[in-house]
C-alpha positions as CSV (number, residue, x, y, z in Angstrom):
1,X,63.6,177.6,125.0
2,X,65.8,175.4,124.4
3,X,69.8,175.7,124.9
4,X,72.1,174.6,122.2
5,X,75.0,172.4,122.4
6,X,78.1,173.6,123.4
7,X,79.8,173.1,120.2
8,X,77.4,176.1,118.8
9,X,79.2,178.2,121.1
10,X,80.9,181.3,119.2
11,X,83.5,183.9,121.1
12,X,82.2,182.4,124.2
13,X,79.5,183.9,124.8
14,X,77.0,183.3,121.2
15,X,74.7,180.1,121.1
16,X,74.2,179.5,117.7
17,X,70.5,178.9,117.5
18,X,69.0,178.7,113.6
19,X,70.8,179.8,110.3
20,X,68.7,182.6,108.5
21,X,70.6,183.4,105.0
22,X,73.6,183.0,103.6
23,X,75.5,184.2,100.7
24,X,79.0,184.7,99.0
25,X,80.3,186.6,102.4
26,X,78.8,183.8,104.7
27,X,76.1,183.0,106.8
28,X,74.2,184.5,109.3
29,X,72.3,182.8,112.2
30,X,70.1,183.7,114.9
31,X,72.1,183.5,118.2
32,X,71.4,184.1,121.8
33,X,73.9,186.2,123.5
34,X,74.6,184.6,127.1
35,X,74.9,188.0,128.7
36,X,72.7,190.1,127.9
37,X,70.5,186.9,127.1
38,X,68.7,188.7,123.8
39,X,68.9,187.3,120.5
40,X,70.8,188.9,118.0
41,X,71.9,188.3,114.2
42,X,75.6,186.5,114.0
43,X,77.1,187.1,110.5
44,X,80.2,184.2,110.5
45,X,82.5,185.6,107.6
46,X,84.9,182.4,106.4
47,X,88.7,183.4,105.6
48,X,88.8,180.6,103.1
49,X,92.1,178.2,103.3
50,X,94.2,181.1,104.8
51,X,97.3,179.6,107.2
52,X,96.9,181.1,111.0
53,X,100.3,182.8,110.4
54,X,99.4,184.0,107.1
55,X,96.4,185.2,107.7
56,X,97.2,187.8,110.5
57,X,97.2,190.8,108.2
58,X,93.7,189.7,106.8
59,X,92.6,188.9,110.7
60,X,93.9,192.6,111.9
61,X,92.4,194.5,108.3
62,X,89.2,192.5,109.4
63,X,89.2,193.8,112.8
64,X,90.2,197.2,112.2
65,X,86.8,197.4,109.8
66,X,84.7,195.4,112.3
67,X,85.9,198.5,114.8
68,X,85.1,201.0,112.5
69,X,81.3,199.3,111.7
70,X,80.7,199.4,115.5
71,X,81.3,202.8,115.9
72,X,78.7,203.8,112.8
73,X,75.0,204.8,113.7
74,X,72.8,205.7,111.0
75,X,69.2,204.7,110.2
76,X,70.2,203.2,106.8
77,X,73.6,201.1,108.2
78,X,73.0,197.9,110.1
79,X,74.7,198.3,113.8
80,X,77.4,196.0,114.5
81,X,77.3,195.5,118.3
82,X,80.3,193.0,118.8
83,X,83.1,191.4,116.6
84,X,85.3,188.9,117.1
85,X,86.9,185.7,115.9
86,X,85.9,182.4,116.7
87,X,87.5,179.3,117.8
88,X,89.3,178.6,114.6
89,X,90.2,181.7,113.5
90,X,87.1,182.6,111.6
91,X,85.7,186.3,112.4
92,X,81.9,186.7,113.4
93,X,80.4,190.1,114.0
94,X,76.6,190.6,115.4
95,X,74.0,192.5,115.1
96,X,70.3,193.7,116.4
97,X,67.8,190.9,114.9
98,X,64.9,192.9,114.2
């Protein structure tokens, strides 16, 4: 397998391997998660042109529904299994790739 370059590193702990789809809400990618070491589904949701300061509401709203994802279970609702935001400010979230 081979390992990705460091600059595909998200939260410290994702390689970004592959892109799978992407849409209106952003992109999600195959990633390998360097603890566990499985391969999950990492959505990257962009917070278009929105200042650091500005943008801490929108960054704490985010969180606050990443938290609440997390916590669902139900057959019919993807689980979220970690959330987070990356190295410029840009919140990820992952999930199990089936």
């Amino acid at each position: 397998m081979n390992v990705p370059a460091a600059s595909s590193l998200i939260g410290s702990r994702y390689h970004l391997l592959e892109p799978i789809g992407r849409g209106a809400m952003g992109a999600v990618y195959r990633a390998i998660d360097r603890l566990s070491g499985d391969m999950v589904a990492l959505k990257r949701v962009p917070i278009s042109a929105v200042p650091q300061e500005s943008g801490a509401g929108l960054r704490l709203a985010l969180a606050q529904e990443f938290r609440t994802l997390a916590s669902l279970r139900h057959p019919h609702i993807i689980s979220v299994l970690d959330y987070g935001f990356d190295a410029q400010h840009q919140p990820y979230f992952t999930m199990d790739l089936p």
